[in-house]
TORKOL-4160 file (C-alpha; in steps of 0.2 Angstrom, whole numbers, padded with zeros to 4 digits, m for minus):
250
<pt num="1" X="0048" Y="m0111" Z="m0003"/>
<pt num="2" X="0056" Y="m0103" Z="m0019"/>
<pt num="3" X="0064" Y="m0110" Z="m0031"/>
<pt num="4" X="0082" Y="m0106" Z="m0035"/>
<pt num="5" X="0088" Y="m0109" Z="m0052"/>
<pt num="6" X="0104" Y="m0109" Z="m0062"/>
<pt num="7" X="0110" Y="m0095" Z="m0074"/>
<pt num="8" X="0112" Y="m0099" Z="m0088"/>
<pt num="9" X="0123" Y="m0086" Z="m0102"/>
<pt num="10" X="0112" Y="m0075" Z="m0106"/>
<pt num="11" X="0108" Y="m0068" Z="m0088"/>
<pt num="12" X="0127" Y="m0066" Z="m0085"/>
<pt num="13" X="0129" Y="m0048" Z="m0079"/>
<pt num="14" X="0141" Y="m0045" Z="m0090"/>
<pt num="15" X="0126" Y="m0044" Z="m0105"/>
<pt num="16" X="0111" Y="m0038" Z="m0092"/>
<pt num="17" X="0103" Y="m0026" Z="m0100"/>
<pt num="18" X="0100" Y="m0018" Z="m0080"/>
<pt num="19" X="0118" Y="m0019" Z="m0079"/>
<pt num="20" X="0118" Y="m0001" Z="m0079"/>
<pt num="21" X="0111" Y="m0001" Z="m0060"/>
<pt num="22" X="0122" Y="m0013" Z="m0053"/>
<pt num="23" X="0138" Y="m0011" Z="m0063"/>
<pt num="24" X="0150" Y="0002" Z="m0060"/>
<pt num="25" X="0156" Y="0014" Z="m0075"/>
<pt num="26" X="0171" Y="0011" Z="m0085"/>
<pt num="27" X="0174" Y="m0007" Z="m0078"/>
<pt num="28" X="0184" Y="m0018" Z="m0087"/>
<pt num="29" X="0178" Y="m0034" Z="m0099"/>
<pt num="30" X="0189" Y="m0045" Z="m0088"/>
<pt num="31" X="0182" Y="m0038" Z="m0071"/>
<pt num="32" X="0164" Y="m0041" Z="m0078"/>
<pt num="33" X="0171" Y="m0060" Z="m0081"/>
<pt num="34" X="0175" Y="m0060" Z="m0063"/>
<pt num="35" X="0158" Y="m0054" Z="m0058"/>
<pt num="36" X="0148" Y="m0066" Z="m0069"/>
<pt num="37" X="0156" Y="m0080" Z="m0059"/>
<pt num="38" X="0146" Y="m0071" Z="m0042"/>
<pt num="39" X="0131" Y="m0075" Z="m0049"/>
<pt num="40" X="0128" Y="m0092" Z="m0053"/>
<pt num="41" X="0111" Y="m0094" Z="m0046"/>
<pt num="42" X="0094" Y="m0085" Z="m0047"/>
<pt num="43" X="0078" Y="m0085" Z="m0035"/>
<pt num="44" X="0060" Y="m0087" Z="m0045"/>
<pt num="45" X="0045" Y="m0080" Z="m0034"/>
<pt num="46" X="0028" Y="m0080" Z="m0038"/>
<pt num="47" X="0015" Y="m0066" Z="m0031"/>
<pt num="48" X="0017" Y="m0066" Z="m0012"/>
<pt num="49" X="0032" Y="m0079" Z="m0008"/>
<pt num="50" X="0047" Y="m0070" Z="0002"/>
<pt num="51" X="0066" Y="m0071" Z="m0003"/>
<pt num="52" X="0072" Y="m0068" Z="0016"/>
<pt num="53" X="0064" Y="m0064" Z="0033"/>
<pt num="54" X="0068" Y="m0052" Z="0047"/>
<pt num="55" X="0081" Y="m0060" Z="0057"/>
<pt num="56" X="0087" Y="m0071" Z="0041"/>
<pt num="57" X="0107" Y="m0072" Z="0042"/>
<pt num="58" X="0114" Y="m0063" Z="0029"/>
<pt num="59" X="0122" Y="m0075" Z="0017"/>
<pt num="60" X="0117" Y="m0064" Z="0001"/>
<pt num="61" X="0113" Y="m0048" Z="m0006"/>
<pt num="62" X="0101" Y="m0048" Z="m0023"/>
<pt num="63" X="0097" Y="m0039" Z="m0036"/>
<pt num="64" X="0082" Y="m0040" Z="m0045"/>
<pt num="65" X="0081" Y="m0047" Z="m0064"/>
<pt num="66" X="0062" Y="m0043" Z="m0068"/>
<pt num="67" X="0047" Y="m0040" Z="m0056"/>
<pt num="68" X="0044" Y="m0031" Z="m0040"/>
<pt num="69" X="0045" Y="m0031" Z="m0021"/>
<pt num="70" X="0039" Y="m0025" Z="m0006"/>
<pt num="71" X="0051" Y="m0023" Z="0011"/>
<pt num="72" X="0044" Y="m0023" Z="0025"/>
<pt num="73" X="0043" Y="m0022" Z="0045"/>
<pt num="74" X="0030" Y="m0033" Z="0057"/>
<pt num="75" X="0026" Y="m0019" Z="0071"/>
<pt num="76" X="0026" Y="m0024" Z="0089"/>
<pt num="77" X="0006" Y="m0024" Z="0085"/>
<pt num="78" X="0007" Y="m0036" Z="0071"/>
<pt num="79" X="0004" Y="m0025" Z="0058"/>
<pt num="80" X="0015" Y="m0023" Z="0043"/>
<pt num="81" X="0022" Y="m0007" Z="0038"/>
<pt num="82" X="0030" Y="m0006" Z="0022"/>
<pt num="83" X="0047" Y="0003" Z="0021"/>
<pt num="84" X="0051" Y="0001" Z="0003"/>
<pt num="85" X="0045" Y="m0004" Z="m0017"/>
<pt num="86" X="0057" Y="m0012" Z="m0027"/>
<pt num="87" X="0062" Y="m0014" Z="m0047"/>
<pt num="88" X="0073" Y="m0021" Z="m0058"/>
<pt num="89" X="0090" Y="m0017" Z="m0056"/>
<pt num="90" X="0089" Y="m0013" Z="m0037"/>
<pt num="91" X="0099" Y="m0020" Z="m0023"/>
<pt num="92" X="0091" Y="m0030" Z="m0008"/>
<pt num="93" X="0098" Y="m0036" Z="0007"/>
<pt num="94" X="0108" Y="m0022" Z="0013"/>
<pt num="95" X="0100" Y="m0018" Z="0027"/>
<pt num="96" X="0107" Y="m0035" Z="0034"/>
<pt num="97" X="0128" Y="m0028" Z="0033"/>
<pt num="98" X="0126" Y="m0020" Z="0051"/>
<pt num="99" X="0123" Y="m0035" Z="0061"/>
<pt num="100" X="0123" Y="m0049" Z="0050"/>
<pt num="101" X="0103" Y="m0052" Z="0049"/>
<pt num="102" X="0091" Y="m0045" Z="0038"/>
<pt num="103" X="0081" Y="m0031" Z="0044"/>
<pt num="104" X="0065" Y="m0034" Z="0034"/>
<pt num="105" X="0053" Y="m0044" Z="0023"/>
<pt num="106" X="0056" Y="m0045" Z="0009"/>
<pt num="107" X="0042" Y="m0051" Z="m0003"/>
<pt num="108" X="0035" Y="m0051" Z="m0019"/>
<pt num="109" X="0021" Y="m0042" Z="m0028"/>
<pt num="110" X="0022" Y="m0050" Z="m0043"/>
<pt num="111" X="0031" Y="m0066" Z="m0053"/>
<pt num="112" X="0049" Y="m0059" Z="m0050"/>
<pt num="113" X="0069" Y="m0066" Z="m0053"/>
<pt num="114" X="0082" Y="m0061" Z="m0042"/>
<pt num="115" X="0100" Y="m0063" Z="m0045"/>
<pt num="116" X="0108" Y="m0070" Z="m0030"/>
<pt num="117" X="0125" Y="m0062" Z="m0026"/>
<pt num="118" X="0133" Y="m0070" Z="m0010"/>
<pt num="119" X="0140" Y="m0056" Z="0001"/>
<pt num="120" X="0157" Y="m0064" Z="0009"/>
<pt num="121" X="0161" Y="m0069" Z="m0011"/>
<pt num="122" X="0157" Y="m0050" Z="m0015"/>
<pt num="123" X="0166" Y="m0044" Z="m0003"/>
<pt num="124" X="0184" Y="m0052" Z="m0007"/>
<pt num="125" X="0180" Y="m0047" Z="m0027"/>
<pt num="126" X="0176" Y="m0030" Z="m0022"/>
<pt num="127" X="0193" Y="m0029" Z="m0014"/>
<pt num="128" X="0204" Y="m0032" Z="m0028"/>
<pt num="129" X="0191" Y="m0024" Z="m0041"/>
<pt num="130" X="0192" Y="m0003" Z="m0033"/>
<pt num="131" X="0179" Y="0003" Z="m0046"/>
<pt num="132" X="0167" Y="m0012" Z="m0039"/>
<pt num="133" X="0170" Y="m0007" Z="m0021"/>
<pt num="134" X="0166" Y="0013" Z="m0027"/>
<pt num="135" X="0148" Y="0005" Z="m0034"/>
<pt num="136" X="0143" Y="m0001" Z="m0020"/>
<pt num="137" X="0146" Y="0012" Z="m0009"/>
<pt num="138" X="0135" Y="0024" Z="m0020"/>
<pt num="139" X="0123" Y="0009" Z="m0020"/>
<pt num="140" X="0121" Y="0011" Z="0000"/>
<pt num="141" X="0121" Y="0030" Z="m0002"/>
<pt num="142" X="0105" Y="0031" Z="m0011"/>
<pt num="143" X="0099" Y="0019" Z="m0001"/>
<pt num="144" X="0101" Y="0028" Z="0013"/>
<pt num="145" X="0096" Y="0047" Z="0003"/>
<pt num="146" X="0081" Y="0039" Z="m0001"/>
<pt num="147" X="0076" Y="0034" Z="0015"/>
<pt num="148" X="0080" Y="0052" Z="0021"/>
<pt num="149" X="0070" Y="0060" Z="0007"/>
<pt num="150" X="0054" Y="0048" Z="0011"/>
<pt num="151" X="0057" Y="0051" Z="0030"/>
<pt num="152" X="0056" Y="0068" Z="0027"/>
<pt num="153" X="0041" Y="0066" Z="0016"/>
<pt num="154" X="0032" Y="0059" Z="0030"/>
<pt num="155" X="0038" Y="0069" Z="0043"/>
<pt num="156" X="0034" Y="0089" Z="0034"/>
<pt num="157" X="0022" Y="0085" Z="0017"/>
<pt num="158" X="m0001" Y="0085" Z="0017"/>
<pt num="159" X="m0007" Y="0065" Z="0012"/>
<pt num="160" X="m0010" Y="0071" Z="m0007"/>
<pt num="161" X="0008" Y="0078" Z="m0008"/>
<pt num="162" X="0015" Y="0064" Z="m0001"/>
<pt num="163" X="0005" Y="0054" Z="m0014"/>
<pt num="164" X="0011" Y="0065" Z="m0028"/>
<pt num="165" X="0030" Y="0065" Z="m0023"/>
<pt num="166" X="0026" Y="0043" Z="m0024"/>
<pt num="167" X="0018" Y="0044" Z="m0042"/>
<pt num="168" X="0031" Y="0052" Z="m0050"/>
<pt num="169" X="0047" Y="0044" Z="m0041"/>
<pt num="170" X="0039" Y="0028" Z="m0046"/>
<pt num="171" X="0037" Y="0037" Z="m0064"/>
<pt num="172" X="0053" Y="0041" Z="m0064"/>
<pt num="173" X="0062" Y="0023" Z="m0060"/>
<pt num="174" X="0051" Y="0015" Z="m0072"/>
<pt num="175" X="0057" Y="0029" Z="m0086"/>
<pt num="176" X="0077" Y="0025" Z="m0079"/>
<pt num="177" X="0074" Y="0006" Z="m0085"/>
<pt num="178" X="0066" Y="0009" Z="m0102"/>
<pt num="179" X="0046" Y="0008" Z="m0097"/>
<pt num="180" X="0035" Y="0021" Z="m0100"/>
<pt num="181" X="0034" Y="0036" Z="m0088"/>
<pt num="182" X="0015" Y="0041" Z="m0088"/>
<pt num="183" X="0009" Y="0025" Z="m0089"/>
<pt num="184" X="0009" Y="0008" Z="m0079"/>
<pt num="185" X="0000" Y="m0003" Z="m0067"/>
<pt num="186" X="0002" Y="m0001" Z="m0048"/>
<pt num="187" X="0009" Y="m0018" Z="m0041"/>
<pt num="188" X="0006" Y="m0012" Z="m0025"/>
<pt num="189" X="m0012" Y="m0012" Z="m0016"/>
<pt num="190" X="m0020" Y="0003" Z="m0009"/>
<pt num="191" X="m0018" Y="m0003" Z="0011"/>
<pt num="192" X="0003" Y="m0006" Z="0004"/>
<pt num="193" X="0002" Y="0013" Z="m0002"/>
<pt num="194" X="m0004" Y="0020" Z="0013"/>
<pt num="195" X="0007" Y="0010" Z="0024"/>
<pt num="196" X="0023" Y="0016" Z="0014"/>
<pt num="197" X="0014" Y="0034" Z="0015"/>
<pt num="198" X="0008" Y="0035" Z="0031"/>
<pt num="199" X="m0010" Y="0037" Z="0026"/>
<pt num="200" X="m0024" Y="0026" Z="0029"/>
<pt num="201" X="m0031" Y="0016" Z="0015"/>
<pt num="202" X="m0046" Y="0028" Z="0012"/>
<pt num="203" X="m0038" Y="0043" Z="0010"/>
<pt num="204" X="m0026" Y="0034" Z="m0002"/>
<pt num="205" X="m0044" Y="0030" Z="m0012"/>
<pt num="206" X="m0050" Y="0048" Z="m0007"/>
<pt num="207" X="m0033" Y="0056" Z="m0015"/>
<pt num="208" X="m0032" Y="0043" Z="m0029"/>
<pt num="209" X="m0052" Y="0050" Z="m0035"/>
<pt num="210" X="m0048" Y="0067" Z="m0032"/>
<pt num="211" X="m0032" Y="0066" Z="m0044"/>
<pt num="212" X="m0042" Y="0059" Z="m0056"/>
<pt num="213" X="m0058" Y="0072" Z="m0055"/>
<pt num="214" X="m0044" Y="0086" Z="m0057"/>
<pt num="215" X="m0038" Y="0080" Z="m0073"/>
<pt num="216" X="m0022" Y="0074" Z="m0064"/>
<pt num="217" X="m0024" Y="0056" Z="m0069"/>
<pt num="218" X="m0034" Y="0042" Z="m0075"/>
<pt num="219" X="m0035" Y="0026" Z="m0067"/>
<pt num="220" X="m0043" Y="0009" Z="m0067"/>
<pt num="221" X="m0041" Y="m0001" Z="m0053"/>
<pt num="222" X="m0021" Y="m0004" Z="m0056"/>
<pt num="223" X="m0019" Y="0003" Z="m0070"/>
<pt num="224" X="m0013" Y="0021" Z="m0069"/>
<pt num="225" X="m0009" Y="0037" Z="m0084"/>
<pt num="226" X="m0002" Y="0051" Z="m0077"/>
<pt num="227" X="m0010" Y="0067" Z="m0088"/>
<pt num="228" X="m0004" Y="0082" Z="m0083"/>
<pt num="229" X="0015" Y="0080" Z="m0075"/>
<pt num="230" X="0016" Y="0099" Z="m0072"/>
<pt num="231" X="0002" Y="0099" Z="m0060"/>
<pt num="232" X="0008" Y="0083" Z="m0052"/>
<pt num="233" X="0023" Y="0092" Z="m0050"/>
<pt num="234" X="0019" Y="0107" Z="m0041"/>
<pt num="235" X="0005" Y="0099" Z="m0031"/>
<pt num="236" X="0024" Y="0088" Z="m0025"/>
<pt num="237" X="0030" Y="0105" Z="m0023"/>
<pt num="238" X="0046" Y="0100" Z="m0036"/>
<pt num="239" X="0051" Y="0106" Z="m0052"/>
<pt num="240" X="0047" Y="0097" Z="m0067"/>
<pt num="241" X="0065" Y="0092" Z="m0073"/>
<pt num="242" X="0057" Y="0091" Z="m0093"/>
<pt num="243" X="0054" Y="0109" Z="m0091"/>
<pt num="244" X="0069" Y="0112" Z="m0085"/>
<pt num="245" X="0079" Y="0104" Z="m0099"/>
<pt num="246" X="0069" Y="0115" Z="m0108"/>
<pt num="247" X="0072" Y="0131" Z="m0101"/>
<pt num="248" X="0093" Y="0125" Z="m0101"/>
<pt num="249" X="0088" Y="0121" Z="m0124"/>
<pt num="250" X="0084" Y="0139" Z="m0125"/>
């Protein structure tokens, strides 16, 4: 079990510093006040606890305060296949709006909070607040783009493009919420990589060591420093969009 805690005033959303991600633009001080009062509670897990289960009813959707998660699916086989990494300031649950049960696990990957946001609550709020109703419709958007963009990753890229395209989304994110960009530690394990990649857990290590021998990286166990962006990116076949600020300066 996890433990769910009260929040107290400094984890309002209205002075969140991820409010960026889970509030909409231009929204009013007195809409914010009306949000604040949605999330009154917050869920504490340690390393490996789950927040819900596949075929959990759908009471709430969360976003998470600090930390990381995995989604994931059992397979008819009992294996797990992992169809998503979560970080701080990202929505979870959604995937339960459809039918009114969660579709996946969802568990931890390292001490995390979670906000807890209960859906029906939401729901009438984001009725009388339009601009909130607008955020969550892009929320669900890139959801569903970035499931697309990974599908089609799987579906059309090698195993060390695939891996490549994963380094430097996750690079990306981490940048979008103040963290360094080229350097961090993986909180995911190799066998959770290859799952969400489509690879086995050896040519995970195999690419991993390659990277590294071509200068691409350096890593230690976890810990990971991306060296030279510019190969990672056109090993990911994708423009590198520093250089292309540049090239927009001159």
């Amino acid at each position: 079990m996890h433990d769910v805690h009260l929040d107290t005033p400094s984890s309002k959303c209205s002075v969140c510093v991820l409010g960026q991600f889970c509030l909409p633009v231009g929204i009013t001080q007195s809409d914010i006040a009306q949000i604040d009062l949605l999330v009154k509670e917050r869920v504490h897990l340690q390393k490996g606890q789950s927040l819900y289960r596949h075929g959990d009813p759908l009471q709430s959707v969360y976003s998470i305060r600090y930390g990381t998660l995995k989604t994931e699916h059992c397979l008819e086989d009992g294996r797990q296949q992992v169809i998503g990494f979560h970080l701080p300031g990202e929505i979870l649950g959604l995937d339960g709006i459809g039918n009114g049960q969660y579709q996946s696990d969802a568990i931890a990957l390292e001490e995390s909070d979670v906000c807890i946001i209960g859906f029906e609550a939401f729901e009438d709020l984001a009725r009388q607040i339009p601009v909130l109703q607008q955020q969550f419709h892009r929320i669900l958007s890139r959801e569903l783009t970035q499931d697309q963009r990974h599908l089609l990753s799987l579906g059309s890229l090698r195993a060390e493009e695939r891996l490549a395209v994963f380094l430097l989304n996750l690079s990306q994110r981490l940048a979008a919420r103040g963290y360094l960009d080229h350097e961090f530690d993986l909180r995911m394990s190799r066998v959770e990589m290859g799952s969400y990649l489509g690879i086995q857990i050896e040519t995970v290590s195999r690419m991993l060591s390659r990277f590294a021998e071509s200068g691409l990286i350096q890593i230690k166990q976890r810990h990971i420093k991306l060296i030279d962006m510019d190969g990672l990116y056109e090993l990911a076949g994708i423009p590198n969009p520093e250089r292309t600020l540049e090239i927009k300066r001159l």
